[in-house]
LOKOLTOR-483394 format. One record per residue: z, y negated, x of N, C-alpha, C, O in turn; residue number from 1. Coordinates in pm, whole numbers. Example, Ala and Ser with C-alpha at 12.3 -4.5 7.8 and 13.67 -1.06 7.14 Angstrom:
BEGIN
<rec n_w="780" n_v="569" n_u="1319" ca_w="780" ca_v="450" ca_u="1230" c_w="780" c_v="330" c_u="1320" o_w="846" o_v="332" o_u="1424" seq="1"/>
<rec n_w="708" n_v="225" n_u="1285" ca_w="714" ca_v="106" ca_u="1367" c_w="787" c_v="-3" c_u="1290" o_w="804" o_v="-114" o_u="1341" seq="2"/>
***
This chain:
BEGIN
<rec n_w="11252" n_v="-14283" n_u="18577" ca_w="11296" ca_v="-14171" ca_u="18496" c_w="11273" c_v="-14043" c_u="18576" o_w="11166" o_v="-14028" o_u="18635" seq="1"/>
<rec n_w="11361" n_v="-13956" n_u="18581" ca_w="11353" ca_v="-13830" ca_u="18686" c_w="11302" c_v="-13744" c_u="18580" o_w="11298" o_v="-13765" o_u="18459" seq="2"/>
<rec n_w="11253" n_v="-13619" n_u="18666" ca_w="11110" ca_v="-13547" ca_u="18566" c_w="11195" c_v="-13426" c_u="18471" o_w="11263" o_v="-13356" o_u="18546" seq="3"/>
<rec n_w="11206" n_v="-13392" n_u="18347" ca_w="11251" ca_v="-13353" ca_u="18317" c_w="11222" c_v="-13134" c_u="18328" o_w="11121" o_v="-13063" o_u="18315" seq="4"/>
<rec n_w="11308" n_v="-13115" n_u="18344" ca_w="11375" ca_v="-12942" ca_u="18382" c_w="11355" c_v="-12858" c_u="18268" o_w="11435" o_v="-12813" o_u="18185" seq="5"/>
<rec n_w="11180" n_v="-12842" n_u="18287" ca_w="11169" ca_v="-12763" ca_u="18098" c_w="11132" c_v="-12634" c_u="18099" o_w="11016" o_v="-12604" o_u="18126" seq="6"/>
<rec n_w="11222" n_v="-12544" n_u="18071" ca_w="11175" ca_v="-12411" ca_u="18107" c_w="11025" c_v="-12340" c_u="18052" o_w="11028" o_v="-12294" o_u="17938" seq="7"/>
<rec n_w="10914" n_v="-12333" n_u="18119" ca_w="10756" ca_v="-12314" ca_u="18060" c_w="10790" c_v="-12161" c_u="17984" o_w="10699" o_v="-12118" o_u="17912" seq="8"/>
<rec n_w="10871" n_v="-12106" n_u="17991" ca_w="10925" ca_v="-11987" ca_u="17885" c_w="10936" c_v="-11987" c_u="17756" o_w="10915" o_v="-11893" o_u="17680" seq="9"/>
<rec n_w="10978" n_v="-12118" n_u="17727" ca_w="11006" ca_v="-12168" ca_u="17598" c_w="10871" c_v="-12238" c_u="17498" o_w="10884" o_v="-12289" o_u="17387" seq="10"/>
<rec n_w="10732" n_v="-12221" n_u="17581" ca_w="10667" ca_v="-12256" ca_u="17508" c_w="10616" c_v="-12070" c_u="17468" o_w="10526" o_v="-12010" o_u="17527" seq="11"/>
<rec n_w="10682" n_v="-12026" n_u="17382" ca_w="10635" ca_v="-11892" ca_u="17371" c_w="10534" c_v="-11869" c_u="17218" o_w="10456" o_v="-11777" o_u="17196" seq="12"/>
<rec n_w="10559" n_v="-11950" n_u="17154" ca_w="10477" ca_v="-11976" ca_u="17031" c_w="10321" c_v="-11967" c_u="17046" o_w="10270" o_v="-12058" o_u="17113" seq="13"/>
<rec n_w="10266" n_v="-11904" n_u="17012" ca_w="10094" ca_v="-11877" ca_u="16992" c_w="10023" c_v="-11987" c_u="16889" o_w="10041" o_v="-11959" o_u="16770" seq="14"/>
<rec n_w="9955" n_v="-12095" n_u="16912" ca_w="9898" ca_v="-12144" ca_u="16809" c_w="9780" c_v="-12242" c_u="16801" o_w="9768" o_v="-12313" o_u="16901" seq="15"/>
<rec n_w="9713" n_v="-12255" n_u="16728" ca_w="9577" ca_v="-12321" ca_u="16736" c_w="9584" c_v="-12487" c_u="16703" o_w="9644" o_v="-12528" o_u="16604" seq="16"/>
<rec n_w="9517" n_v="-12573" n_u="16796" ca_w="9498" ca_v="-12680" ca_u="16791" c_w="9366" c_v="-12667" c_u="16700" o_w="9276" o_v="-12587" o_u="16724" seq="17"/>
<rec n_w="9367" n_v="-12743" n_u="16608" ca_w="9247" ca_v="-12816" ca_u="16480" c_w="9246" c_v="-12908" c_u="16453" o_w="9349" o_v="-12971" o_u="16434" seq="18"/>
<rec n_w="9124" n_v="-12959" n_u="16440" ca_w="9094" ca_v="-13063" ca_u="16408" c_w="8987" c_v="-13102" c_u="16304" o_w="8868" o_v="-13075" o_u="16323" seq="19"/>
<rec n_w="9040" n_v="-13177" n_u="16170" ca_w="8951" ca_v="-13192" ca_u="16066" c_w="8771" c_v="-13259" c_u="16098" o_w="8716" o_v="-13343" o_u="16169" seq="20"/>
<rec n_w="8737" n_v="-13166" n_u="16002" ca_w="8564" ca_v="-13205" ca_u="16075" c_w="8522" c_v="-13221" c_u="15882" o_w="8566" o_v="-13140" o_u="15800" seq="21"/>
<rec n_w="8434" n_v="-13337" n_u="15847" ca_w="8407" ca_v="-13326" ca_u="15712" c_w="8247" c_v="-13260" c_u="15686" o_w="8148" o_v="-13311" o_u="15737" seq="22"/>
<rec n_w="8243" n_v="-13186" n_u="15632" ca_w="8172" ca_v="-13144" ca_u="15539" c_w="8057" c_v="-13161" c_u="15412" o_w="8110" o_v="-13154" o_u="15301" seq="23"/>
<rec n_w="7913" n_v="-13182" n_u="15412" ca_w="7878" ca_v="-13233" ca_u="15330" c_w="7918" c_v="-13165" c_u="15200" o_w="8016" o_v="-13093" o_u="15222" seq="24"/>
<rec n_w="7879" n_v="-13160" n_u="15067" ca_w="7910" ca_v="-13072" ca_u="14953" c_w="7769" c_v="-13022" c_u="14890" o_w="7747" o_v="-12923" o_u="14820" seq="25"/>
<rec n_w="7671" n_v="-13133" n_u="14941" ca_w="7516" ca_v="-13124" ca_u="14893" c_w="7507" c_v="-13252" c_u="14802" o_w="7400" o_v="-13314" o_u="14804" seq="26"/>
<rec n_w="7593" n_v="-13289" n_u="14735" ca_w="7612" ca_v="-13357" ca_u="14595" c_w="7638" c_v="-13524" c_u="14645" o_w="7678" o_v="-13602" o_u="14559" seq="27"/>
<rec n_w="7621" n_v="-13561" n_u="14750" ca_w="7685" ca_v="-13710" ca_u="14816" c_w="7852" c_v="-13696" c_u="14847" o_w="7906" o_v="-13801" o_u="14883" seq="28"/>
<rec n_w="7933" n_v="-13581" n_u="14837" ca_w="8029" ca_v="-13628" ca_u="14843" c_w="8059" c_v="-13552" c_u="15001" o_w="7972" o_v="-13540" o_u="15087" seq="29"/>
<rec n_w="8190" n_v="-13508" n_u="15014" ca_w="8234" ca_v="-13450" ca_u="15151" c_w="8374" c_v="-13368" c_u="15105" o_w="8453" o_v="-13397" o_u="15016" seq="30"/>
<rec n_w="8374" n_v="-13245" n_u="15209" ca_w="8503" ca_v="-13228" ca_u="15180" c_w="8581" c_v="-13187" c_u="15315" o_w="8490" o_v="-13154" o_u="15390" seq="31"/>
<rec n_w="8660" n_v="-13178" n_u="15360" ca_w="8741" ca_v="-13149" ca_u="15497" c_w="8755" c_v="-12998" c_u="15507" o_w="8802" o_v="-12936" o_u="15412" seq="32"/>
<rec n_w="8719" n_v="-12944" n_u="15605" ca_w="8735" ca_v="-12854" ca_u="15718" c_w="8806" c_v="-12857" c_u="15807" o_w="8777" o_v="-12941" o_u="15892" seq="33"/>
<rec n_w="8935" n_v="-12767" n_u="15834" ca_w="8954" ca_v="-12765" ca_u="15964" c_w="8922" c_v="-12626" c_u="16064" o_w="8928" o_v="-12505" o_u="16042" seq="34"/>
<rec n_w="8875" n_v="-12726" n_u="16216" ca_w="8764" ca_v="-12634" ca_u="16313" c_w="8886" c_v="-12636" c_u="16434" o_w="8955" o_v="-12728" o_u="16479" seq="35"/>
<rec n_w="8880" n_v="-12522" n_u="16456" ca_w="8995" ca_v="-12486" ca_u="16566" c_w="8930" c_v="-12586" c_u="16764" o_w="8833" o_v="-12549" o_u="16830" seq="36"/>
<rec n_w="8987" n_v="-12655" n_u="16786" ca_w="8967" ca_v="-12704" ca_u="16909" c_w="8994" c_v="-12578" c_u="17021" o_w="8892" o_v="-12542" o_u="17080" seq="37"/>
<rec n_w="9093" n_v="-12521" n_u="17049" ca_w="9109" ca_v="-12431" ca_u="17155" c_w="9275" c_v="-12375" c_u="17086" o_w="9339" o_v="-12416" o_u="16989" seq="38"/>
<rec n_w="9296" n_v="-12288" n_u="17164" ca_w="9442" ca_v="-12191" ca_u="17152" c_w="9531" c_v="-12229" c_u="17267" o_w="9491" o_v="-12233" o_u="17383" seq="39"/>
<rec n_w="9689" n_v="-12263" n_u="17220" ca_w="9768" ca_v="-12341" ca_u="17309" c_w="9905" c_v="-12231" c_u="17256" o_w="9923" o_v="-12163" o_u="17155" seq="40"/>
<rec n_w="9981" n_v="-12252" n_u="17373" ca_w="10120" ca_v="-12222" ca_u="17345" c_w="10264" c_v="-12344" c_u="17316" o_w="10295" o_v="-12433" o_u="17395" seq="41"/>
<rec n_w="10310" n_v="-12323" n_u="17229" ca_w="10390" ca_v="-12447" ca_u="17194" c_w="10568" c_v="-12369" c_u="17170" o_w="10623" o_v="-12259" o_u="17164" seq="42"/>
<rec n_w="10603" n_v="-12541" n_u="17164" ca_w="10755" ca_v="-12470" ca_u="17161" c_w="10798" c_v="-12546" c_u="17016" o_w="10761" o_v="-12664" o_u="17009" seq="43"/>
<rec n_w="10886" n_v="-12480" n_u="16874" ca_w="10872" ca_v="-12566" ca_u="16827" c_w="11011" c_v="-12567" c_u="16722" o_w="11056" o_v="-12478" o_u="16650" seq="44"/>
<rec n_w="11050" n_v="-12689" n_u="16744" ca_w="11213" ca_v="-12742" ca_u="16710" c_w="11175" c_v="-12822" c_u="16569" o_w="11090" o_v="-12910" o_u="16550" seq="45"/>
<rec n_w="11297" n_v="-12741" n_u="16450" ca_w="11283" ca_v="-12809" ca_u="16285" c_w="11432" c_v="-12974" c_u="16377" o_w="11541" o_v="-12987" o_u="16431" seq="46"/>
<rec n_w="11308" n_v="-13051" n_u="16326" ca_w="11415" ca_v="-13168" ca_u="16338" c_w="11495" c_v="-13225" c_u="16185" o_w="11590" o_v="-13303" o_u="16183" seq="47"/>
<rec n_w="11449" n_v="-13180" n_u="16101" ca_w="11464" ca_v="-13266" ca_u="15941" c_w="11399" c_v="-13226" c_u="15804" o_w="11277" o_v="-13231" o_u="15784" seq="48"/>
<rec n_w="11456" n_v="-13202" n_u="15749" ca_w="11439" ca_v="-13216" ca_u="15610" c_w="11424" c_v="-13295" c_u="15462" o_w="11520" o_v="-13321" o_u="15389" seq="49"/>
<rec n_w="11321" n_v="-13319" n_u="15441" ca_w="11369" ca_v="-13419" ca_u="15268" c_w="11284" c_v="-13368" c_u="15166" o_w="11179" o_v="-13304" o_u="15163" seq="50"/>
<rec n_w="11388" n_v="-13432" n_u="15059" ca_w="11332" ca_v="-13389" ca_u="14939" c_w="11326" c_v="-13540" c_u="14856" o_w="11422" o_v="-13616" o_u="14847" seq="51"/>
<rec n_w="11157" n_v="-13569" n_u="14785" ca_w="11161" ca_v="-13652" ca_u="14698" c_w="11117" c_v="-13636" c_u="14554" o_w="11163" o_v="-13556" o_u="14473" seq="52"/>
<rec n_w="11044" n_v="-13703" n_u="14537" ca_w="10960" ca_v="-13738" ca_u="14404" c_w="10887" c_v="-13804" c_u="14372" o_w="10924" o_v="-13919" o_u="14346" seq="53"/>
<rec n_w="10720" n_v="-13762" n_u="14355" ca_w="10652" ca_v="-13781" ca_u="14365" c_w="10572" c_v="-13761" c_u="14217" o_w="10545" o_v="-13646" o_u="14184" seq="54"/>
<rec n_w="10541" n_v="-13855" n_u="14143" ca_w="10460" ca_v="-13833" ca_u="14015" c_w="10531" c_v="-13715" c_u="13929" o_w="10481" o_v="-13606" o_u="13901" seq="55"/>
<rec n_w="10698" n_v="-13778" n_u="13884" ca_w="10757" ca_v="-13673" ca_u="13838" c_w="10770" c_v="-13476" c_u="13917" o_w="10808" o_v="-13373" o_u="13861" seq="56"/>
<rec n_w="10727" n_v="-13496" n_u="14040" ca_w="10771" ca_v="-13373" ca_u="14079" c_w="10788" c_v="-13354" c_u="14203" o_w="10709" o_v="-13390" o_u="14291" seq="57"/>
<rec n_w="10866" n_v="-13311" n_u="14216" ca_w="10987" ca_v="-13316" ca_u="14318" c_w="10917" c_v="-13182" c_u="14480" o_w="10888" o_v="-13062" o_u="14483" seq="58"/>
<rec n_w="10919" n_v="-13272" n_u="14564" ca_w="10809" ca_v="-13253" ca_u="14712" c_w="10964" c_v="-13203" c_u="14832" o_w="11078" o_v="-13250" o_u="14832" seq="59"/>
<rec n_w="10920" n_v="-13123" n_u="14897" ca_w="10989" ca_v="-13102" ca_u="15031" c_w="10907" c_v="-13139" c_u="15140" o_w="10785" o_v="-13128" o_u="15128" seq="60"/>
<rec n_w="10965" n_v="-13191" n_u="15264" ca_w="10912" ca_v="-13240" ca_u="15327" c_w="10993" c_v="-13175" c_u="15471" o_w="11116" o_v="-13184" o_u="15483" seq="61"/>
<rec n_w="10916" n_v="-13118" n_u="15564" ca_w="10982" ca_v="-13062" ca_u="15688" c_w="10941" c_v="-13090" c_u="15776" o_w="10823" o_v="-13064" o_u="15799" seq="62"/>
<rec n_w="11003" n_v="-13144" n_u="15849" ca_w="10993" ca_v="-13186" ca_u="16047" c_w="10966" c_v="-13151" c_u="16110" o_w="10948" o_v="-13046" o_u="16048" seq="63"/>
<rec n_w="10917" n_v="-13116" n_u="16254" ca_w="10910" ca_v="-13070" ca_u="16350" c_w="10894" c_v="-13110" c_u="16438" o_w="10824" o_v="-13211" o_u="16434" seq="64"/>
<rec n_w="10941" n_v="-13067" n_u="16571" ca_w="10931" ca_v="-13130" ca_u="16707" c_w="10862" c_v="-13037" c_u="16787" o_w="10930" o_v="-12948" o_u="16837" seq="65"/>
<rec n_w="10685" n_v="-13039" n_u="16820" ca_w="10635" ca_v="-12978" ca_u="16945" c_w="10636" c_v="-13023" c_u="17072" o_w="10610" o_v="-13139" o_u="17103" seq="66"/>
<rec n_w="10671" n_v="-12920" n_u="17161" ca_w="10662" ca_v="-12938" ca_u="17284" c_w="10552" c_v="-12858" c_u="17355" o_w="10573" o_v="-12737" o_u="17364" seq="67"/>
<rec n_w="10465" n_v="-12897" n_u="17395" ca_w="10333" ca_v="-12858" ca_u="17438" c_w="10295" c_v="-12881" c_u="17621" o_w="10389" o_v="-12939" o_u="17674" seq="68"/>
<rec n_w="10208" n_v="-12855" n_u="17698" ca_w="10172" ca_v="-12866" ca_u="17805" c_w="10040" c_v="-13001" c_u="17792" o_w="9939" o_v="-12986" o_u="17723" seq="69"/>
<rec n_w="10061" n_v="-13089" n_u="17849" ca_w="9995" ca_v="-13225" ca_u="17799" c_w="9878" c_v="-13170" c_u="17845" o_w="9860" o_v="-13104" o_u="17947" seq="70"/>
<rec n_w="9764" n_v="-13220" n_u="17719" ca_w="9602" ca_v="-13239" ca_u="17727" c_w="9583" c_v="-13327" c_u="17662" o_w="9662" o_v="-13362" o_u="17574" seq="71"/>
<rec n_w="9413" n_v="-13419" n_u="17703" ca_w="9376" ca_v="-13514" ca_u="17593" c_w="9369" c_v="-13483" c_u="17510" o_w="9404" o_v="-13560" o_u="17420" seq="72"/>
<rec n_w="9322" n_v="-13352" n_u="17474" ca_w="9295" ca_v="-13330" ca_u="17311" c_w="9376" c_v="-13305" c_u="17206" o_w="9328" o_v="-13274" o_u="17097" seq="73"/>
<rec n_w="9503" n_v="-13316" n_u="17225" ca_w="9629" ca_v="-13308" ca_u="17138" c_w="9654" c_v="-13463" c_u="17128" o_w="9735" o_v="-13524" o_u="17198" seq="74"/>
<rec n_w="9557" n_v="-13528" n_u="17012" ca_w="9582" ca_v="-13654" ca_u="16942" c_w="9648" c_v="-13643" c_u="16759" o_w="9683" o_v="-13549" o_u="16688" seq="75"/>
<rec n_w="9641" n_v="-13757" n_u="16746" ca_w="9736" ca_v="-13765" ca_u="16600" c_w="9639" c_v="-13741" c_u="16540" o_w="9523" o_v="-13761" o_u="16575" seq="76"/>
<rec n_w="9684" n_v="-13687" n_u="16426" ca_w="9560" ca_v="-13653" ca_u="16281" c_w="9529" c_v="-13546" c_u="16301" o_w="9471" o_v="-13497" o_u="16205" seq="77"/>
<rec n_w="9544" n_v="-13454" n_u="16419" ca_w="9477" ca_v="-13299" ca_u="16457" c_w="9604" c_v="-13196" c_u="16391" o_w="9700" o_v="-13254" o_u="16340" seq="78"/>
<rec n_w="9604" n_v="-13088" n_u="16391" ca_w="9735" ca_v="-13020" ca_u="16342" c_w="9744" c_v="-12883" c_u="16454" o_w="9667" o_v="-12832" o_u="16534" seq="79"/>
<rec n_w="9856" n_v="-12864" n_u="16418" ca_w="9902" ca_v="-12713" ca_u="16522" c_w="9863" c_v="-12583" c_u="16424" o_w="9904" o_v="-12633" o_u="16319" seq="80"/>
<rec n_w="9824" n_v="-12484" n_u="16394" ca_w="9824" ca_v="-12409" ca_u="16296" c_w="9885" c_v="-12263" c_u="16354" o_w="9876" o_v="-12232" o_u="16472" seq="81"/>
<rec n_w="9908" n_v="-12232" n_u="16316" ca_w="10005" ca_v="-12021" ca_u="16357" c_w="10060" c_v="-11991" c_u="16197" o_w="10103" o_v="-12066" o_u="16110" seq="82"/>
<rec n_w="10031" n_v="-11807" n_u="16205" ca_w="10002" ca_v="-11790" ca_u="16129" c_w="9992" c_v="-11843" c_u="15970" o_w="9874" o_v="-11866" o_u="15943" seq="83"/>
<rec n_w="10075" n_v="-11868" n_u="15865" ca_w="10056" ca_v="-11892" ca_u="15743" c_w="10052" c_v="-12063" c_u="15712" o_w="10011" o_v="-12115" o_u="15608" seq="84"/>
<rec n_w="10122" n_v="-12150" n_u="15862" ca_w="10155" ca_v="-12236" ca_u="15833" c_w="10094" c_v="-12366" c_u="15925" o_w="10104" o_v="-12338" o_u="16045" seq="85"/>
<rec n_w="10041" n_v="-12487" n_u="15905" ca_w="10030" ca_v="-12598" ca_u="15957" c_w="10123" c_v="-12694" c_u="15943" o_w="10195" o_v="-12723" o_u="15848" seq="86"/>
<rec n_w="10110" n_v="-12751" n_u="16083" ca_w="10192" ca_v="-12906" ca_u="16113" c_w="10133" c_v="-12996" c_u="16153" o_w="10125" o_v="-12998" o_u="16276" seq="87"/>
<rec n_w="10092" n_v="-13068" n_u="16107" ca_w="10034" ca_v="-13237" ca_u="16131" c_w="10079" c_v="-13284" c_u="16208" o_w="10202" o_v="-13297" o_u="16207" seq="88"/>
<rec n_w="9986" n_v="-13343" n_u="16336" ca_w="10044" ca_v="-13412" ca_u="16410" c_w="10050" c_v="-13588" c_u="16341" o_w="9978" o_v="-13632" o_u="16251" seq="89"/>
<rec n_w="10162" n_v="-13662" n_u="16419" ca_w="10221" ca_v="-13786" ca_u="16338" c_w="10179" c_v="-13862" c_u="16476" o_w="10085" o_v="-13939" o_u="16494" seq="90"/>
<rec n_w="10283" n_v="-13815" n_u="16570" ca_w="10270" ca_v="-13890" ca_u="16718" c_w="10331" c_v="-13789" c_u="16814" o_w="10422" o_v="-13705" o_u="16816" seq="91"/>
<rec n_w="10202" n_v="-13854" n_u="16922" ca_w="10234" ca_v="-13785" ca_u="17046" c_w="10251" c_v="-13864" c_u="17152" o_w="10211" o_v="-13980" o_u="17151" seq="92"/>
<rec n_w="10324" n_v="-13798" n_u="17277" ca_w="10353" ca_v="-13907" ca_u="17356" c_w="10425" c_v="-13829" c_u="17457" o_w="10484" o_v="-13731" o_u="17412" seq="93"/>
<rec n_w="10435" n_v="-13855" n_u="17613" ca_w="10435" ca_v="-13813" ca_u="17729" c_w="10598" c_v="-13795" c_u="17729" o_w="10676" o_v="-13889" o_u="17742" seq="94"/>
<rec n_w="10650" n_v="-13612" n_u="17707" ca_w="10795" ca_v="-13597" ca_u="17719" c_w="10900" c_v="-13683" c_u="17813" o_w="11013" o_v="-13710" o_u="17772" seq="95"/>
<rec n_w="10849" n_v="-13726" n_u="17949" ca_w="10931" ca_v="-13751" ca_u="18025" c_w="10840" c_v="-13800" c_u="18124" o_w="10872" o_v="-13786" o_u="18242" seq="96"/>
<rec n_w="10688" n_v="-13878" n_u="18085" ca_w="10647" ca_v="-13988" ca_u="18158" c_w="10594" c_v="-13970" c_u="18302" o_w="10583" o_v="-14056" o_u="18390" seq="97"/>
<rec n_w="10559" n_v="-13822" n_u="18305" ca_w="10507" ca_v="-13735" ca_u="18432" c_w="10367" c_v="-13666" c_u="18432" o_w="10305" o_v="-13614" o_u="18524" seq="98"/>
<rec n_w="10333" n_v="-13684" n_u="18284" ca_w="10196" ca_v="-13635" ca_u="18247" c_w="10202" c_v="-13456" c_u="18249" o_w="10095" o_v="-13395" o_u="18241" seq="99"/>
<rec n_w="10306" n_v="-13395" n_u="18258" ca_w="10322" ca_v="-13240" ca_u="18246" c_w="10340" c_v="-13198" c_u="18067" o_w="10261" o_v="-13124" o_u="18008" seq="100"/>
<rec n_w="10432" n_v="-13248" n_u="18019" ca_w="10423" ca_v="-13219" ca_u="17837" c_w="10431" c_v="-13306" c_u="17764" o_w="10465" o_v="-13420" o_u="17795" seq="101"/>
<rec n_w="10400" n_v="-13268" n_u="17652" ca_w="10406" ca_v="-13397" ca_u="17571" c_w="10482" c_v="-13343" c_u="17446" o_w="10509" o_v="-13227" o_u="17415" seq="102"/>
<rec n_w="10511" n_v="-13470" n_u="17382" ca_w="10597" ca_v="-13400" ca_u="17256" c_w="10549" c_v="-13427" c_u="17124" o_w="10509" o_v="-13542" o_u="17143" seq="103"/>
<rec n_w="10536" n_v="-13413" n_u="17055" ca_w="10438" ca_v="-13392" ca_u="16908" c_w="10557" c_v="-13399" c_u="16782" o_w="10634" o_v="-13305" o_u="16762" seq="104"/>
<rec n_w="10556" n_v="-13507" n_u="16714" ca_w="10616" ca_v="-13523" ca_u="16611" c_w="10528" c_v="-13470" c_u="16491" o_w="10415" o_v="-13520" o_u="16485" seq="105"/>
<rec n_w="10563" n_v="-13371" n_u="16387" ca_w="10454" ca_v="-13310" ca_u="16317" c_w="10533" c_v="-13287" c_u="16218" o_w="10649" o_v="-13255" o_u="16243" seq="106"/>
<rec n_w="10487" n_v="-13297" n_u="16078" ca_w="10509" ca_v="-13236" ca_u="15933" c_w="10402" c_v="-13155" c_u="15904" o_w="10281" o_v="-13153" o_u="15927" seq="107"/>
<rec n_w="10528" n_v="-13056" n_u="15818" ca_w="10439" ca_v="-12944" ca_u="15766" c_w="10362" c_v="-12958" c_u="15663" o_w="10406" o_v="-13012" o_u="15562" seq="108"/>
<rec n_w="10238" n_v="-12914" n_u="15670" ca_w="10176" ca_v="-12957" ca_u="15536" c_w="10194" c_v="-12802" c_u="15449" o_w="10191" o_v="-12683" o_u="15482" seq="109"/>
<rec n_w="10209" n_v="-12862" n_u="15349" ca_w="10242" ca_v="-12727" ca_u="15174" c_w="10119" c_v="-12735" c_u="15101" o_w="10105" o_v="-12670" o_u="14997" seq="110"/>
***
């Protein structure tokens, strides 16, 4: 596979890699935190849209495609966050098999 021609311009997006850390409550239980890992620049493409239904009420659901500069620490379950909004990472995996970016399949969480 020849290395793919990605302009590093296009990662112009400002945004924080996090990762959920749990929390005691005092009480035996726990609750989730998310703790910022480091600050990355990303590039980031709406791939899809849906709408369902869920316990009588009706959910949107939005896509996204990141394109990032590959590190270990951009694993699944971590999220991208900038300003008002987070995206869950789903799967990640080596753009074009050269170890330079990787691409991040992510939904937005509401």
């Amino acid at each position: 596979m020849s290395p793919l021609q990605l302009d590093p311009g296009r990662l112009s997006r400002h945004a924080r890699l996090e990762e959920p850390v749990e929390v005691s409550d005092g009480m035996g239980g726990a609750s989730t935190v998310w703790q910022t890992v480091r600050s990355l620049s990303i590039a980031l493409e709406p791939v899809g849209a849906s709408r369902r239904e869920r316990f009588e009420r009706h959910q949107a659901e939005t896509r996204f495609r990141v394109i990032c500069r590959a590190a270990g620490d951009i694993l699944r379950g971590r999220r991208f966050s900038f300003a008002t909004r987070n995206l869950l990472i789903e799967t990640v995996r080596d753009l074009d098999e050269t170890g330079r970016y990787l691409t991040c399949q992510c939904v937005e969480e509401t």
